[in-house]
C-alpha positions as a Markdown table, in Angstrom:
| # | Residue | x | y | z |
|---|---|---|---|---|
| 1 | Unk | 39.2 | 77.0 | 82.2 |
| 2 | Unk | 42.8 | 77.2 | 80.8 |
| 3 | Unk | 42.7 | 79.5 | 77.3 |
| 4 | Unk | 46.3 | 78.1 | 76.6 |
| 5 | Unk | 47.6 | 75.5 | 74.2 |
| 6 | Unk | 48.7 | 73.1 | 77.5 |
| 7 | Unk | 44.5 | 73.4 | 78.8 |
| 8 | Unk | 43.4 | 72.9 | 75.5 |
| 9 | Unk | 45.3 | 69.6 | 74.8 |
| 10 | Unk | 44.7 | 68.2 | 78.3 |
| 11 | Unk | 41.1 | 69.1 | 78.0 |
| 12 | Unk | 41.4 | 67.0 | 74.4 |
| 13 | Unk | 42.8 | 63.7 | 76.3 |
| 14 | Unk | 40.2 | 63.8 | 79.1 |
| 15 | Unk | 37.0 | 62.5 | 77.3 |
| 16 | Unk | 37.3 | 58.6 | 78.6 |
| 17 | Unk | 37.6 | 59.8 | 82.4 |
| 18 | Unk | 34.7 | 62.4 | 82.1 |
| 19 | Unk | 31.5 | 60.5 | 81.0 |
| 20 | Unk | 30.2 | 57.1 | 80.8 |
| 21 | Unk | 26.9 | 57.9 | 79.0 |
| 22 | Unk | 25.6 | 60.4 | 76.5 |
| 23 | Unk | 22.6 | 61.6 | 74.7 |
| 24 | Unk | 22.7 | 63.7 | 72.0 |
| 25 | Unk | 22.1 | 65.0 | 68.5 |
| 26 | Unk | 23.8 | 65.2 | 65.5 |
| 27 | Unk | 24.5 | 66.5 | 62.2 |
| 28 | Unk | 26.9 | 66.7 | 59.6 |
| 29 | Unk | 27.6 | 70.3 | 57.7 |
| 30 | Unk | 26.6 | 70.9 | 55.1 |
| 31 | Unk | 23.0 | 69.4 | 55.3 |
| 32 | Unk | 21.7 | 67.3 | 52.7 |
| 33 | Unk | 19.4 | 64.9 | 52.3 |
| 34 | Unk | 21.7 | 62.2 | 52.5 |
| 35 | Unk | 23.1 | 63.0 | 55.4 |
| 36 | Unk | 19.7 | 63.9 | 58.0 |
| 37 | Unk | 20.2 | 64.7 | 61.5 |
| 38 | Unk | 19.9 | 61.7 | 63.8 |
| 39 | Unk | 19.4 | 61.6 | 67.5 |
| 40 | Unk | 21.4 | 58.9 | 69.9 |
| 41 | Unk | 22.6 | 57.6 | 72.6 |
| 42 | Unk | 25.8 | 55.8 | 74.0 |
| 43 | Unk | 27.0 | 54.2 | 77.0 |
| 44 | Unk | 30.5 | 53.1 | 77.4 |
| 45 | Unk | 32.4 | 50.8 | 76.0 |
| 46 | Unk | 30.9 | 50.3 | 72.8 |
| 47 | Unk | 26.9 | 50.3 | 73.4 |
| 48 | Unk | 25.1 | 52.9 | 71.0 |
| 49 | Unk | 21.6 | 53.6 | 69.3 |
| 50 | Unk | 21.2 | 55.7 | 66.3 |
| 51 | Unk | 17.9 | 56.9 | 65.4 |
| 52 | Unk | 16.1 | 59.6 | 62.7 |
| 53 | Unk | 14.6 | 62.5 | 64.7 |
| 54 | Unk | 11.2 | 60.9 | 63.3 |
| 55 | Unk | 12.3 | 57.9 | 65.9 |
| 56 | Unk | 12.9 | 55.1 | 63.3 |
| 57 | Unk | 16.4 | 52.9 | 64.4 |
| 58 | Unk | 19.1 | 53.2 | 62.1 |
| 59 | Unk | 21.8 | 51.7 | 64.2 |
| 60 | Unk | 21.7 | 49.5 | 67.5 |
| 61 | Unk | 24.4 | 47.9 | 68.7 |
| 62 | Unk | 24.3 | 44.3 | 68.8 |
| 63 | Unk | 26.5 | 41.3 | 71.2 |
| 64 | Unk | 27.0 | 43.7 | 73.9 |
| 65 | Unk | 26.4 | 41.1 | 76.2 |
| 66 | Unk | 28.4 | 38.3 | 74.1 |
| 67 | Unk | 31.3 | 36.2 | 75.3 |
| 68 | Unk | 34.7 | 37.6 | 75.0 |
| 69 | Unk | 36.7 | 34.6 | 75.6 |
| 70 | Unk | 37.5 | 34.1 | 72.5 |
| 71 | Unk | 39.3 | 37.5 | 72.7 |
| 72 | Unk | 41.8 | 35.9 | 75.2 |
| 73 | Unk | 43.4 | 32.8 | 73.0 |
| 74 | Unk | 44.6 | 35.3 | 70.3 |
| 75 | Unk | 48.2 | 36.0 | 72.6 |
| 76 | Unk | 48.9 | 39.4 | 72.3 |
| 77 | Unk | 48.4 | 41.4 | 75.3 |
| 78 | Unk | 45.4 | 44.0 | 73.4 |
| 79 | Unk | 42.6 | 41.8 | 74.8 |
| 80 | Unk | 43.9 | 41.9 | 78.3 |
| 81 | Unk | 44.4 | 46.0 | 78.6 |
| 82 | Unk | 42.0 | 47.3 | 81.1 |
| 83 | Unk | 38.5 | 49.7 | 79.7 |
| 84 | Unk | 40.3 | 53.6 | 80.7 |
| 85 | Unk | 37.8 | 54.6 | 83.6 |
| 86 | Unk | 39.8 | 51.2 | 85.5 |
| 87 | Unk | 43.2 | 53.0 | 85.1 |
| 88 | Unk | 44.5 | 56.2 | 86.3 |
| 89 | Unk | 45.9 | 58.7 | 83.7 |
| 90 | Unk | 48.6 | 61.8 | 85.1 |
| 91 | Unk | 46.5 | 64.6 | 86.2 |
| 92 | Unk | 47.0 | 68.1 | 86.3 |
| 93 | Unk | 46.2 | 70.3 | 88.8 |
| 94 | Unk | 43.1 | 71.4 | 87.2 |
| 95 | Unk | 41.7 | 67.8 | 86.7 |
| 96 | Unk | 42.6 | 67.7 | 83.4 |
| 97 | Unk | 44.4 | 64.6 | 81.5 |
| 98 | Unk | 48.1 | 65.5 | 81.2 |
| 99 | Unk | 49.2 | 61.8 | 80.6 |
| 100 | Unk | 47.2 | 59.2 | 79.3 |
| 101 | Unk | 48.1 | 55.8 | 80.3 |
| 102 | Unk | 47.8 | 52.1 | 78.0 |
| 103 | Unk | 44.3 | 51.1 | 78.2 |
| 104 | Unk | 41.5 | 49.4 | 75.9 |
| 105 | Unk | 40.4 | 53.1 | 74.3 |
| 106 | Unk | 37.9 | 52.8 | 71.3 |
| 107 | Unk | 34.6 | 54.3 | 70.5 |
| 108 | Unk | 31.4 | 52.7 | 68.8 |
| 109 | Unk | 31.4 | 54.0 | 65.3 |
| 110 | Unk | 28.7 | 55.3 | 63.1 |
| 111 | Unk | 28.2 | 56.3 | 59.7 |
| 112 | Unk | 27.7 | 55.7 | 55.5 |
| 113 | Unk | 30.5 | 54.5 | 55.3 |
| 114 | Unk | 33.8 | 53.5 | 57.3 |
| 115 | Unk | 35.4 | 57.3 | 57.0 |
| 116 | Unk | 32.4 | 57.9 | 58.6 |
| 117 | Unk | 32.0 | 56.0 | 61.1 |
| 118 | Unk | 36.2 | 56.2 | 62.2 |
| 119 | Unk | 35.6 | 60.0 | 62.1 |
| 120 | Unk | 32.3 | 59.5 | 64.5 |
| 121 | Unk | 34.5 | 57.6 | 66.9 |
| 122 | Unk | 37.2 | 59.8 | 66.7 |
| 123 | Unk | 34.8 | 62.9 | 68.0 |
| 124 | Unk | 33.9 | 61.2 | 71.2 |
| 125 | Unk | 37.6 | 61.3 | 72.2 |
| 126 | Unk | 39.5 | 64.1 | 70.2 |
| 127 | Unk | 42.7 | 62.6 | 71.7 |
| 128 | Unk | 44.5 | 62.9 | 68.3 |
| 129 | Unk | 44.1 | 66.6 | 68.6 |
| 130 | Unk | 46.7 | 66.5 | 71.4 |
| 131 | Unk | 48.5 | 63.0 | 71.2 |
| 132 | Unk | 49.1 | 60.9 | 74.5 |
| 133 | Unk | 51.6 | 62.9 | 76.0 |
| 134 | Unk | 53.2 | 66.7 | 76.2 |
| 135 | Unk | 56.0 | 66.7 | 73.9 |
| 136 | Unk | 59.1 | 66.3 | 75.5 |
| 137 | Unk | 60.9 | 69.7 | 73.9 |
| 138 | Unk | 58.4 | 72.2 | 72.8 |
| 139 | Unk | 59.7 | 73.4 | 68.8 |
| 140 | Unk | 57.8 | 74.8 | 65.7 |
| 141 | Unk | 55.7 | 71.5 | 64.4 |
| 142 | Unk | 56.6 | 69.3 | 67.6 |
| 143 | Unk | 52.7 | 69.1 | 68.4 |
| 144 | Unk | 50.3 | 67.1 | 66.4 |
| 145 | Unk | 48.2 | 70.5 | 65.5 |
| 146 | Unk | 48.8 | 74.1 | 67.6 |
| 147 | Unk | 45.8 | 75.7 | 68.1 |
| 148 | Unk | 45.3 | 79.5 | 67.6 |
| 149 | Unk | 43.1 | 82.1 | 69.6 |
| 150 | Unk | 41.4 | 80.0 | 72.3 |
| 151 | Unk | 38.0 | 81.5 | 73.3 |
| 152 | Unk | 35.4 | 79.9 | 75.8 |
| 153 | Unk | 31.7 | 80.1 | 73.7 |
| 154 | Unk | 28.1 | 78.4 | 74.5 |
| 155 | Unk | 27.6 | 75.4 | 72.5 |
| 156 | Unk | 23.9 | 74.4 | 72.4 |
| 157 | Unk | 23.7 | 75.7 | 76.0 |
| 158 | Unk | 26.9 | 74.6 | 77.4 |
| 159 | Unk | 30.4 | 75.4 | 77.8 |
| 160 | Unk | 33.1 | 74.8 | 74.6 |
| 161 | Unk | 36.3 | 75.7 | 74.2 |
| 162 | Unk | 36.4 | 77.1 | 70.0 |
| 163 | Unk | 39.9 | 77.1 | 68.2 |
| 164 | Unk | 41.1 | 76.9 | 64.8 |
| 165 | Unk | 43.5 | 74.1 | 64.3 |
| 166 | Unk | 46.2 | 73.4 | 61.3 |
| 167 | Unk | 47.4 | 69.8 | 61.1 |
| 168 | Unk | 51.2 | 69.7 | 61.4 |
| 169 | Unk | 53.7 | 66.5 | 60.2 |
| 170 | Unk | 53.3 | 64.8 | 63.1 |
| 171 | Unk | 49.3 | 64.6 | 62.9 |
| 172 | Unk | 47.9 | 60.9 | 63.0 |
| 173 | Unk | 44.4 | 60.2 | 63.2 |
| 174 | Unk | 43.4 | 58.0 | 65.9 |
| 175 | Unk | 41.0 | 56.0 | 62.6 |
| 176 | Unk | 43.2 | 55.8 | 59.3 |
| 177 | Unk | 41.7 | 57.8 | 56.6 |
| 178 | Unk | 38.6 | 59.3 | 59.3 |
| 179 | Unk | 40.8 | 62.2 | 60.9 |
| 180 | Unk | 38.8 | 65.1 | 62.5 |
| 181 | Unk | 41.0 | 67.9 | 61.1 |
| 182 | Unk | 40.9 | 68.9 | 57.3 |
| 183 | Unk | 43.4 | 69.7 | 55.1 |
| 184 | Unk | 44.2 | 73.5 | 55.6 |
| 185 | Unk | 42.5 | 75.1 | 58.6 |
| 186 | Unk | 39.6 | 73.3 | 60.3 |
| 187 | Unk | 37.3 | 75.1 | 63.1 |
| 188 | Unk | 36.8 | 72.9 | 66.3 |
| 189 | Unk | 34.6 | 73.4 | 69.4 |
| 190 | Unk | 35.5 | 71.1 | 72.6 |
| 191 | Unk | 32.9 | 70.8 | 75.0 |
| 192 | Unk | 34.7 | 71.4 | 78.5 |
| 193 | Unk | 32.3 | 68.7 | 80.6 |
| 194 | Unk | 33.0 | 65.7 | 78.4 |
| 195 | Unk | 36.2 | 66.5 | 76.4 |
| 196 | Unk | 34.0 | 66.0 | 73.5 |
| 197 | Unk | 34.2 | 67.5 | 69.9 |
| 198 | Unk | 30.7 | 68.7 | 69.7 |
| 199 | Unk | 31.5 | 70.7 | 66.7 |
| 200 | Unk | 34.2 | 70.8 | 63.8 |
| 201 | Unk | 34.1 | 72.9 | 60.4 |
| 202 | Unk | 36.5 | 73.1 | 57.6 |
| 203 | Unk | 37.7 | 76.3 | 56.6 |
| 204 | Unk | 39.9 | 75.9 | 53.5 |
| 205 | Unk | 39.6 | 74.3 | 49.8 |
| 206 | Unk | 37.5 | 71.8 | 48.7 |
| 207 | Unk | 36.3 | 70.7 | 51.6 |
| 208 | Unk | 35.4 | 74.5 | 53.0 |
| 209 | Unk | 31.8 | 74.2 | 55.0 |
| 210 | Unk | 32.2 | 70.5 | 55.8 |
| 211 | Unk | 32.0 | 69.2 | 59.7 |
| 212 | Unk | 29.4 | 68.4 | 62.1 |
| 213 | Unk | 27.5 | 69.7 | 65.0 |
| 214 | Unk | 26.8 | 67.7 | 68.0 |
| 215 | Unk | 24.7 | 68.7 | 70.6 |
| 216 | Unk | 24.7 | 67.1 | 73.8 |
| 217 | Unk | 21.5 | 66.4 | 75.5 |
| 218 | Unk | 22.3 | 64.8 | 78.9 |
| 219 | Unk | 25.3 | 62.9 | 80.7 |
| 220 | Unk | 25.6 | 60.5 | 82.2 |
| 221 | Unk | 21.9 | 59.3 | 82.8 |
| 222 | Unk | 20.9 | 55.6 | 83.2 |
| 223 | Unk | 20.5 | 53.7 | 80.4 |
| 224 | Unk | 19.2 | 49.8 | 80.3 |
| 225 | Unk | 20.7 | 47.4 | 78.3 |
| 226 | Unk | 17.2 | 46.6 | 76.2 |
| 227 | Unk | 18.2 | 50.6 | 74.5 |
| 228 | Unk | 21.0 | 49.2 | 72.7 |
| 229 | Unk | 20.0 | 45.2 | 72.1 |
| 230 | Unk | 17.1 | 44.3 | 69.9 |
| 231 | Unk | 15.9 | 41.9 | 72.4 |
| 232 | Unk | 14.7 | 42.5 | 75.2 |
| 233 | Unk | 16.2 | 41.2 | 78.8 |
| 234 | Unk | 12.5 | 41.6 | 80.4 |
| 235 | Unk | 14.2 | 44.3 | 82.7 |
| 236 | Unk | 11.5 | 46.9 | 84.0 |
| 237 | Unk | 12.8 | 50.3 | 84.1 |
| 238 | Unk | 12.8 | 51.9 | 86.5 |
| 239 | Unk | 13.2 | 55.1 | 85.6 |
| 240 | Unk | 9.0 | 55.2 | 84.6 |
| 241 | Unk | 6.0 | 55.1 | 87.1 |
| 242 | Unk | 5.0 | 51.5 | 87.6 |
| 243 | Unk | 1.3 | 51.3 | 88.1 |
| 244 | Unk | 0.3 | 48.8 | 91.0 |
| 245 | Unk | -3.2 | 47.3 | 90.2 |
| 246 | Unk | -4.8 | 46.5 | 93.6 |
| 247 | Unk | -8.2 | 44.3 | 94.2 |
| 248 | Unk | -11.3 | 45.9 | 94.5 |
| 249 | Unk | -12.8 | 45.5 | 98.1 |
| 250 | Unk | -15.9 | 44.0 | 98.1 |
């Protein structure tokens, strides 16, 4: 893995060509009561279940399997962009995104409240720790956020890449009013398999000790589309052992 500024950011634009399913856990820092931990999992584009870790469901995603011609009569070309696993972005050599190319990006939200949710989405692709693109002329503030010492850790039993970032001028956040860094200096963890920011801490001011902590559970396993509906398509998964009941000989 790259330990420069150049890995980091490609690593940081790569989440929506390295996984199409996840499950994991979360939860947010610090823990309260109004905040629990909650288990899920999320298959792209937009299908995700929420659950306490006491298995009640908190959050299931609903019309996954709805129409979307109605999309196509609005006449603006947003409807028509292709999901980013159909497109091709500019590799590197290493594999990693250098240059991400127009596509339909967006992840399913979840949360109290809208900065919640936007900030949820925004974990699953961190692509605003990075922007699009290299800057064309590299100058003091140029990048969205420069990372400091990079250092490969183990994250819940897999690979991260930890930094401390600093938001600079040019910092957008991919969900107004839901960005992942906080003001000052916020601590960040990318996990190198998914692109994903599994964890992310703020260091500075009022907001010192708030963040989250995902940990990733599995990629990229089957998932049916009764997980994420709350009716059932009377699919059989197949995943289980399907007991064949045979007649008795007489």
């Amino acid at each position: 893995m790259d330990l420069q500024a150049d890995g980091f950011r490609a690593l940081c634009r790569s989440s929506p060509w390295k996984w199409r399913s996840l499950r994991f856990q979360l939860r947010y820092l610090p823990e309260a009561v109004d905040t629990p931990a909650v288990k899920g999992w999320l298959r792209r584009p937009l299908a995700l279940r929420i659950e306490s870790l006491d298995g009640t469901v908190l959050h299931s995603t609903a019309g996954i399997n709805d129409s979307k011609d109605s999309l196509f009569t609005s006449g603006s070309r947003k409807p028509w962009l292709l999901p980013p696993h159909l497109v091709t972005p500019g590799y590197q050599s290493d594999g990693l995104v250098r240059r991400r190319p127009e596509a339909a990006y967006g992840e399913p939200g979840y949360g109290l409240d809208p900065a919640a949710a936007g900030r949820f989405s925004a974990w699953l692709d961190p692509v605003e720790l990075a922007g699009n693109a290299p800057v064309p002329i590299e100058f003091p503030f140029a990048n969205v956020a420069d990372p400091g010492e990079l250092t490969l850790v183990e994250h819940e039993g897999r690979e991260a890449l930890e930094t401390v970032l600093s938001p600079n001028p040019s910092y957008q956040p991919r969900y107004p009013g839901s960005p992942i860094l906080f003001p000052g200096q916020t601590a960040v963890r990318i996990d190198t398999g998914t692109g994903v920011c599994v964890a992310s801490q703020s260091m500075d001011g009022p907001t010192a000790g708030q963040g989250h902590w995902l940990s990733i559970l599995a990629v990229d396993e089957y998932m049916l589309d009764d997980l994420f509906t709350q009716e059932s398509s009377m699919l059989t998964d197949v995943r289980q052992h399907i007991e064949w009941e045979l007649p008795q000989a007489q």
